[in-house]
C-alpha positions as CSV (number, residue, x, y, z in Angstrom):
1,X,47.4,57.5,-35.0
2,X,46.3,57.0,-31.6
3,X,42.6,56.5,-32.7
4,X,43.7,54.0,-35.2
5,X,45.8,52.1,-32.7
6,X,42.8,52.1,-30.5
7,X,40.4,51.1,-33.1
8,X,42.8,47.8,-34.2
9,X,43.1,46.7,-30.6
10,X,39.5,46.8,-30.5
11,X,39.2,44.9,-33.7
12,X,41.7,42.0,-32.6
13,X,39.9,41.9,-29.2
14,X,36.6,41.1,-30.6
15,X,37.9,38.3,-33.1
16,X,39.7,37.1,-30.0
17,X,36.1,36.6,-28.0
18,X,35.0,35.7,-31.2
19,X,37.2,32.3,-31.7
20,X,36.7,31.6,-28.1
21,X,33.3,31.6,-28.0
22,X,32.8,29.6,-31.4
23,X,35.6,27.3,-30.0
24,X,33.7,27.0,-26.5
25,X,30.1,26.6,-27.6
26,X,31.2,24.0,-30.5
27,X,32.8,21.8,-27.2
28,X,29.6,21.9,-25.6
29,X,27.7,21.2,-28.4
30,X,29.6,18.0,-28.5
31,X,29.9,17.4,-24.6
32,X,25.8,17.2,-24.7
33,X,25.3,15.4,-28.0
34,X,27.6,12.6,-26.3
35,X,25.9,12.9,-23.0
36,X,22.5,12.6,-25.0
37,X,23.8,9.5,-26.7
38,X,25.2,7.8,-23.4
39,X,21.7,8.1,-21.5
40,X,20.3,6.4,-25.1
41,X,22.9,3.7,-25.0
42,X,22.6,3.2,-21.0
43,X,18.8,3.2,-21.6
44,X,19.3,0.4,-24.7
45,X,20.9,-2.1,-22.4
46,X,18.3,-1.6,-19.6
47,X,15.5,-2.1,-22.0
48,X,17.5,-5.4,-23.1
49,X,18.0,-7.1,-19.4
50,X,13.9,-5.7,-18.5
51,X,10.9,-7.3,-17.7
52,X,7.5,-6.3,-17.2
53,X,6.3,-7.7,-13.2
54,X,3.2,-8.2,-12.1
55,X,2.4,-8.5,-8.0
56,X,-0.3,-10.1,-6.3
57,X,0.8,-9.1,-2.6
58,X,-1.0,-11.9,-0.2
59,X,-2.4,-11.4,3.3
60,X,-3.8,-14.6,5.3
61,X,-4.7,-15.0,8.5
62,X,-4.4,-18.3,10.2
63,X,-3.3,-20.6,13.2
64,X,0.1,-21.9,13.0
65,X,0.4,-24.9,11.0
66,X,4.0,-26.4,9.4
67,X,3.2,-27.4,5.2
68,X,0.1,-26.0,4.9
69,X,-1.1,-25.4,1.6
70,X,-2.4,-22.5,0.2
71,X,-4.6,-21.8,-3.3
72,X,-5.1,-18.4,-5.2
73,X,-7.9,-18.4,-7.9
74,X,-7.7,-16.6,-11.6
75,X,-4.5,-13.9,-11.3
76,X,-3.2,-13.7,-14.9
77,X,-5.1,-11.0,-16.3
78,X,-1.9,-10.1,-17.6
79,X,1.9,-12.0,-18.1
80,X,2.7,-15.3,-18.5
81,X,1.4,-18.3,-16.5
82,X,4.7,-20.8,-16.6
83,X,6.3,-17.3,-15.5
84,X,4.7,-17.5,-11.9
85,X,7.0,-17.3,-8.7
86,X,5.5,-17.3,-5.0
87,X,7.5,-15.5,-2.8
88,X,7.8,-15.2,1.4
89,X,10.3,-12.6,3.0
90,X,12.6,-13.1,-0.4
91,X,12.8,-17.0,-0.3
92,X,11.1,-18.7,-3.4
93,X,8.3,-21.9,-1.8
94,X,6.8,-24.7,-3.6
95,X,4.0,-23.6,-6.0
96,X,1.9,-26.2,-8.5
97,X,-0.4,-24.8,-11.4
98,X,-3.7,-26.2,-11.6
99,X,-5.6,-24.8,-14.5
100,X,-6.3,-20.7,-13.5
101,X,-5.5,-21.6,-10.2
102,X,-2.2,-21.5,-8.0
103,X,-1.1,-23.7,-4.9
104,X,1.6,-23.3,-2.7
105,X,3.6,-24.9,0.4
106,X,4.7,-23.1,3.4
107,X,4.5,-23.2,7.4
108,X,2.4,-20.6,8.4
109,X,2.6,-18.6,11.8
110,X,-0.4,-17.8,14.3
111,X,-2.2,-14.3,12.4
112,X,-1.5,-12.6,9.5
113,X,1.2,-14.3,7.1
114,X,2.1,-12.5,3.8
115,X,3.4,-13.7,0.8
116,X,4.1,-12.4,-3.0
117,X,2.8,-13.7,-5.9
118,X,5.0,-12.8,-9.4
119,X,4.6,-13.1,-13.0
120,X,6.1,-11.3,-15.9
121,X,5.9,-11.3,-19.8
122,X,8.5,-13.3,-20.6
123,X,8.2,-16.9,-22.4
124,X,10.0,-19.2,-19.7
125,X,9.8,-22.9,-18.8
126,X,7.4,-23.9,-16.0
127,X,9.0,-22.4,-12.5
128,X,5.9,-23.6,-10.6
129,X,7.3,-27.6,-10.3
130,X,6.1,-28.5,-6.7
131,X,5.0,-32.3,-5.9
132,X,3.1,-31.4,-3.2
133,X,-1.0,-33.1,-2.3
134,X,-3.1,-30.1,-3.2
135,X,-6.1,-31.6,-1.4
136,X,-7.6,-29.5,1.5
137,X,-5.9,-26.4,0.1
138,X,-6.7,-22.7,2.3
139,X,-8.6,-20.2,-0.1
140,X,-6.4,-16.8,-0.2
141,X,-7.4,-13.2,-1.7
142,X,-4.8,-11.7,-3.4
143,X,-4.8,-7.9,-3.2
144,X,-4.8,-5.9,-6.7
145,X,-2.0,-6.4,-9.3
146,X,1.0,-4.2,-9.3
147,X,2.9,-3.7,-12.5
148,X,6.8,-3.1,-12.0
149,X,10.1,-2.8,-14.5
150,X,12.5,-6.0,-12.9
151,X,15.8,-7.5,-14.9
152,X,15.8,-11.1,-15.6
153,X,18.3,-13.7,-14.9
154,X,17.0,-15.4,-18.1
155,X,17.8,-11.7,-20.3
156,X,21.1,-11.6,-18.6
157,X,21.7,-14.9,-19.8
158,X,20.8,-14.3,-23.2
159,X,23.1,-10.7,-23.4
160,X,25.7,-13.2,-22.1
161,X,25.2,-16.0,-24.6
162,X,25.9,-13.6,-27.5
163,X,29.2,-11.5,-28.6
164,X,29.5,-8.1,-27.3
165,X,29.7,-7.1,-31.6
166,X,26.5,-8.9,-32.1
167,X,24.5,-7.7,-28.7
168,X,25.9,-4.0,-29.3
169,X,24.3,-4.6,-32.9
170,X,21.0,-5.7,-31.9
171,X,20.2,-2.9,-30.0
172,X,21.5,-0.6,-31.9
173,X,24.2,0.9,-29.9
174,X,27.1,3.2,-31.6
175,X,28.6,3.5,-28.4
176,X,31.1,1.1,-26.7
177,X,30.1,0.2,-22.7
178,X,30.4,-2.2,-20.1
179,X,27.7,-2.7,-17.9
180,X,28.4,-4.4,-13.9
181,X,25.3,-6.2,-11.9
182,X,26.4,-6.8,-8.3
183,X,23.9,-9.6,-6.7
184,X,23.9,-11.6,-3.5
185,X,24.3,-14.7,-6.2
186,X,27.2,-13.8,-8.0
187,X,28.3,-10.6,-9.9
188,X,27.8,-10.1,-13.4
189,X,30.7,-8.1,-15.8
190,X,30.0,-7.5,-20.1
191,X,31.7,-5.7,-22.6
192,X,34.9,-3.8,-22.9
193,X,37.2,-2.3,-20.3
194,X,37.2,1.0,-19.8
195,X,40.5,2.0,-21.6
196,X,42.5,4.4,-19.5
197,X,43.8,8.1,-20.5
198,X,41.6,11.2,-21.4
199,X,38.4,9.1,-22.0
200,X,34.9,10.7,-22.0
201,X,32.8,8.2,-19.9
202,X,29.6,8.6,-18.9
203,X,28.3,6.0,-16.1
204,X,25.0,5.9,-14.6
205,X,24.6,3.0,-11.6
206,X,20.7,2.1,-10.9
207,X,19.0,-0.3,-8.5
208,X,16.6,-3.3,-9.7
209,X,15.3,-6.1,-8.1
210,X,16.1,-9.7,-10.3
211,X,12.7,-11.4,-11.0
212,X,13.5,-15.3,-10.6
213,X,15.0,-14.5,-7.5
214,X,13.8,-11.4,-5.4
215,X,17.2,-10.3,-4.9
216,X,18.7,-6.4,-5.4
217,X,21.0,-5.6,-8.0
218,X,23.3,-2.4,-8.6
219,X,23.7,-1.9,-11.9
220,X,26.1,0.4,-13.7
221,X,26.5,0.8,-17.2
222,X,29.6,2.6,-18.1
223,X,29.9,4.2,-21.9
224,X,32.3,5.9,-24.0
């Protein structure tokens, strides 16, 4: 008798681990299928908002002179032209198209001055609008492209000018989120609140700098 008692307690013990471990493993399982999903959704919506950027970093040395003009010959071996942007310590300056070439305005300091040249693949109206003389205009050599992932004012404006039922449908998102881009310019909020109670969220926050302007955004995408 005191075998069999042994034997039956051994026998409901093991079913015991049994259930828990079924029980356990079949929470995880679903804990990382909805972590796998969130990165795919957070990933979605980054896609949506990103734009391939192309840099032409600019080094020219010179005396100091105030509106002087400067000129930079065939860059767009990739990107759109009416996409270009010239750049100086974050603060967009006058720029003119001219065929394959670029002209901008700016004072320039006694030595080296630096400046950034931008374009992206994106379809946008002309940004390069200055009505500046490009007569007499300074020869620069941009250094080497560099290709970077930026968001775009324009995308955010598009996510924006749709319903969050129609912009969750186009990129094929199961998932309901809410994504937050804090910007010197204004902060940007889509999507659904984040409903309270025993919710399984996952948020991921990133960093990206904003094409048309140069500025830093944090972005957090929030999904559930």
């Amino acid at each position: 008798m005191d075998f069999d008692w042994i034997i039956g307690v051994f026998v409901f013990m093991f079913f015991i681990g049994w259930s828990f471990s079924y029980y356990f493993a079949m929470f995880q399982v679903q804990g990382s299928s909805f972590e796998v999903a969130a990165d795919s959704g957070q990933q979605k919506v980054m896609d949506f908002l990103a734009i391939d950027v192309y840099e032409a970093p600019v080094k020219y040395y010179s005396g100091a002179a105030a509106s002087a003009v400067l000129k930079a010959k065939s860059l767009w071996y990739a990107g759109e032209r009416n996409s270009t942007i010239v750049f100086r310590d974050g603060e967009s300056l006058p720029c003119m198209l001219d065929g394959n070439d670029v002209y901008w305005q700016a004072n320039v300091g006694a030595g080296y001055n630096y400046y950034t040249i931008l374009f992206a693949d994106a379809n946008t109206t002309l940004n390069c609008t200055g009505t500046f003389s490009m007569t007499g205009a300074n020869l620069t050599s941009p250094w080497a492209l560099e290709k970077r992932e930026m968001i775009s004012t324009a995308k955010i404006s598009e996510m924006e000018g749709m319903s969050y039922s129609n912009f969750r449908s186009s990129i094929s998102l199961r998932h309901n989120f809410m994504i937050t881009i804090e910007k010197a310019s204004g902060n940007v909020e889509y999507g659904k609140a984040i409903p309270s109670g025993p919710v399984n969220v996952n948020s991921r926050r990133t960093e990206r700098k904003v094409f048309e302007t140069g500025e830093l955004a944090n972005i957090t995408i929030a999904v559930w």
